[in-house]
Structures are given as structure tokens and as C-alpha cells.
C-alpha positions as CSV (number, residue, x, y, z in Angstrom):
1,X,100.6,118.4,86.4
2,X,101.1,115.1,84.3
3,X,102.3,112.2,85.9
4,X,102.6,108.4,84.6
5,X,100.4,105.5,85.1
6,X,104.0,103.5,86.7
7,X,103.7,106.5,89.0
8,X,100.3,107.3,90.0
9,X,100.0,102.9,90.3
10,X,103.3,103.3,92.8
11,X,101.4,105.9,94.9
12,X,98.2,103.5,95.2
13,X,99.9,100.4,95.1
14,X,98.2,99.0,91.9
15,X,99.7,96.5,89.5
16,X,99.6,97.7,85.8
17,X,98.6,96.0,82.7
18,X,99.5,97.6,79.6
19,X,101.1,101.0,78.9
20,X,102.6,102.2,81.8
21,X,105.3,104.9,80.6
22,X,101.3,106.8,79.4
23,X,101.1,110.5,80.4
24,X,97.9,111.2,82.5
25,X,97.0,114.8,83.4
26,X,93.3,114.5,85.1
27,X,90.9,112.1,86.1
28,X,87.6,112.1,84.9
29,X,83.9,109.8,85.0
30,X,84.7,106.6,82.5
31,X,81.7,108.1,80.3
32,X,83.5,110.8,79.5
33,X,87.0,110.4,80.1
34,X,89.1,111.3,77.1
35,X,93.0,110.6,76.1
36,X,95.2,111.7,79.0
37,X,92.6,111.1,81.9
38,X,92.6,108.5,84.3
39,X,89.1,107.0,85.5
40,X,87.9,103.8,87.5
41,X,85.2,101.0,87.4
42,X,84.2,99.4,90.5
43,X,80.9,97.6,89.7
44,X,81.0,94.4,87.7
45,X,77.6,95.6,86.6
46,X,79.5,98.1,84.3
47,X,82.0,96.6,82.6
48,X,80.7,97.1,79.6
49,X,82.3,100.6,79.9
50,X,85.6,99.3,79.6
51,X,85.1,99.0,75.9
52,X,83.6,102.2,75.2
53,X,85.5,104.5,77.6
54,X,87.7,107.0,75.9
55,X,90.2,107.2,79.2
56,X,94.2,106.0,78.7
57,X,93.6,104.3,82.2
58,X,91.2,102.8,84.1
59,X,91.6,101.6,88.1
60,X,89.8,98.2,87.9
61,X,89.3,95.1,90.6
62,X,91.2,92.0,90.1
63,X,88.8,89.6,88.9
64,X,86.9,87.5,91.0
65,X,87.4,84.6,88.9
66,X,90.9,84.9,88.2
67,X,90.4,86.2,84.8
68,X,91.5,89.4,83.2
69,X,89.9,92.6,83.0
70,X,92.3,92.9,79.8
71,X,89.2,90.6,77.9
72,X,86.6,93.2,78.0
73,X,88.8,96.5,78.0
74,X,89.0,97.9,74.4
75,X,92.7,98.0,72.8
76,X,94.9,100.7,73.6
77,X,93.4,101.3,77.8
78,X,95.9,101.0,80.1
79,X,94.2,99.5,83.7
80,X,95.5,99.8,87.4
81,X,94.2,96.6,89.0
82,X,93.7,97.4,92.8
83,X,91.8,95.9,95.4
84,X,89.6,98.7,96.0
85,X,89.3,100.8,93.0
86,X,87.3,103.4,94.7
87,X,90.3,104.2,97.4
88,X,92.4,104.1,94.7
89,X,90.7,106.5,92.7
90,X,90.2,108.8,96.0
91,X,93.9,109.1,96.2
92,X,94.9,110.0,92.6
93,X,91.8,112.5,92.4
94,X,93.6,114.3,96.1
95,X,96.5,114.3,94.1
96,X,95.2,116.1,91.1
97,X,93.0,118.4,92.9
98,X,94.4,118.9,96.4
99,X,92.3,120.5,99.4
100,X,92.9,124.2,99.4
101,X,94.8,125.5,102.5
102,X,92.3,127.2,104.6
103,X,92.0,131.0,104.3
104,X,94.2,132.9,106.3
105,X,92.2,134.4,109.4
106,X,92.2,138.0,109.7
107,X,90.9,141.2,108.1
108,X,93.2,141.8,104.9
109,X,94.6,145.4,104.9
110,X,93.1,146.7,102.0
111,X,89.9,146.0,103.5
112,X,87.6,149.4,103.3
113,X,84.1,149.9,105.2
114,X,82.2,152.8,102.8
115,X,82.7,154.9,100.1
116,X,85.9,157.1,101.2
């Protein structure tokens, strides 16, 4: 399933700064996120990753200081600014890898006891 970042920001409510017409298929961690997968960064402390990260888009916090995340993201990575990048993140994961329905309960008829 392959959605775009204009609608995977729609479904979280996230504003998006730079390509968002890109096709993302999965979400990954932002160490090894590739083309095609989305990832986020919550911690300041890691920022660094934005220039390194191999993802097409990254769920970020608006900066605290009114600045843009844009300065230390590496050219061509789309980001998803959102208030809380973890919920965010929570949501499009759910999306891409829904809860299995529960098993059905019962004993299935082709269920056999032995060897006959």
C-alpha cells in the first residue's frame, strides 16, 4: 500500500515542507530508512540524523525557536512538522501495519485428534 506524504500529513494533521506529491510505502527507524519510507525524529539531541537519514520523509517538531528544521535536513527529505512526532508516527505505522482481527473462536473443522 503506497500512499503520499499530502496524504499520510492530512491523516495526522502535519504541515509539509518540501515534496509532498512523494510516494511512501513503509516506515522505518531514521538509521535505516531508505527511499520510499517514512520515519520521525523526536529528540533535539538527534538531529544530526536528519542529514544522514536515507528516508523521503521525516515527521519532525516545529522548532522551538522558530527556525526550520529544513536547515539541518539534507536536500531531497521531505518533513511532516507536527507537534508530537511520536503520535504522529504511531498513527501512520497503525496505518501501514494494522492490528490483526482476532482469531476466530472455535475449533476449525478440519481439526483431527490422532493418526486416523
Amino acid at each position: 500500500m503506497t500512499r503520499s506524504v499530502a496524504e499520510l500529513a492530512a491523516m495526522v494533521g502535519a504541515r509539509v515542507e518540501g515534496n509532498a506529491q512523494a510516494a511512501i510505502h513503509g516506515v522505518a527507524p531514521i538509521d535505516t530508512a531508505g527511499p520510499g519510507q517514512l520515519t520521525f525524529l523526536a529528540n533535539p539531541k538527534y538531529s544530526d540524523r536528519l542529514r544522514t537519514t536515507r528516508a523521503t520523509a521525516v515527521i519532525v517538531a516545529p522548532p522551538a525557536d522558530g527556525g526550520s528544521p529544513r536547515d539541518l535536513a539534507s536536500a531531497g527529505v521531505t518533513l511532516l512538522e507536527h507537534d508530537n512526532p511520536y503520535f504522529a508516527f504511531l498513527k501512520i505505522l497503525t496505518f501501514f501495519h494494522p492490528t490483526p482481527p482476532p482469531p476466530t473462536p472455535g475449533v476449525d473443522p478440519t481439526a483431527r485428534i490422532g493418526h486416523r
